[in-house]
N, C-alpha and C positions, 0 to 999 in steps of 0.2 A: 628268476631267483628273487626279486622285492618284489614280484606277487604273492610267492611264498609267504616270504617274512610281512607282509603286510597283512594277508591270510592270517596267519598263526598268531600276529598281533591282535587282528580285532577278533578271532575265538579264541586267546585268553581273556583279555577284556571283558565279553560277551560271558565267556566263565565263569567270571570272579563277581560281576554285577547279579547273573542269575541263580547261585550261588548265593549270595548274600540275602538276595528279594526271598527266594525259597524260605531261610531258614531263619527270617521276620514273619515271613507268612504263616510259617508250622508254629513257631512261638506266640503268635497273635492269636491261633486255632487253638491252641492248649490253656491261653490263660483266658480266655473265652470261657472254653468249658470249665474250668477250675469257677471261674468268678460268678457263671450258672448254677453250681452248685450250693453255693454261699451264697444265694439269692434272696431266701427266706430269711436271714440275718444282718445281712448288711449290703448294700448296692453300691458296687466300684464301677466310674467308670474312668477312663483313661487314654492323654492323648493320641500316643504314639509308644510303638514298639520298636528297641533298638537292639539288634543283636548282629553281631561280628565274627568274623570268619576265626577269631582270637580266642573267643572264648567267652567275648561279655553280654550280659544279657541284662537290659535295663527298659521298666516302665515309665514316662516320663508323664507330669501333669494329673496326678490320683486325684480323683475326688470319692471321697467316701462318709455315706450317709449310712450309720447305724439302726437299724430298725427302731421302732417308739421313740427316737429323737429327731427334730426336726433342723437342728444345726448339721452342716455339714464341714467336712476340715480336707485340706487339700495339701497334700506331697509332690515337692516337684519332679525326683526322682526316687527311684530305688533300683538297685542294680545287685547282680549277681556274677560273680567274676568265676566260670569254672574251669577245672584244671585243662592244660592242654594235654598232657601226655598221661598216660595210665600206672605216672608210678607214683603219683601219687595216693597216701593212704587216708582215711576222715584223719587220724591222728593228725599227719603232719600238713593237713590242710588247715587244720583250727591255729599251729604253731606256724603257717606261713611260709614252710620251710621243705619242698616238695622241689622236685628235680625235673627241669625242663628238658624236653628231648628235642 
């Protein structure tokens, strides 16, 4: 029986970490390709991807050089907080005011 629950321990654990790495890694894949895109205009790069089993998705350490300028200016985050359950609408996400499930 605590092999069990010792079991079932470390494959939640093991869940919740590979889980977490996966969906840094797809986020990291995606704003790759986005930032490939906008290559020709402006070059970001950036330290680290944060994102959470909650909902938040944050770039941390920007640095961003505008094309024909040679100064560069640097952000230390930006993050995106998105909803966790699907009632909410754009409407009542701009007002804050969306219903957690």
């Amino acid at each position: 029986m605590r092999n069990l629950l010792v079991a079932a321990a470390v494959l939640g654990v093991g869940g919740y970490f590979g889980a977490k790495f996966f969906i840094q890694h797809r986020v990291a894949q995606n704003l790759d390709a986005v930032l490939r895109q906008a290559q020709p205009f402006v070059e970001v790069e950036y330290e680290r991807v944060v994102a959470t089993l909650k909902g938040e998705l944050r770039a941390e350490g920007l640095t961003i050089r505008i094309a024909e300028f040679e100064d560069a200016f640097t952000i230390d985050s930006v993050g995106l907080q998105t909803p966790v359950s699907s009632s909410c609408s754009v409407s009542t996400l701009a007002t804050s005011s969306c219903r957690r499930a």
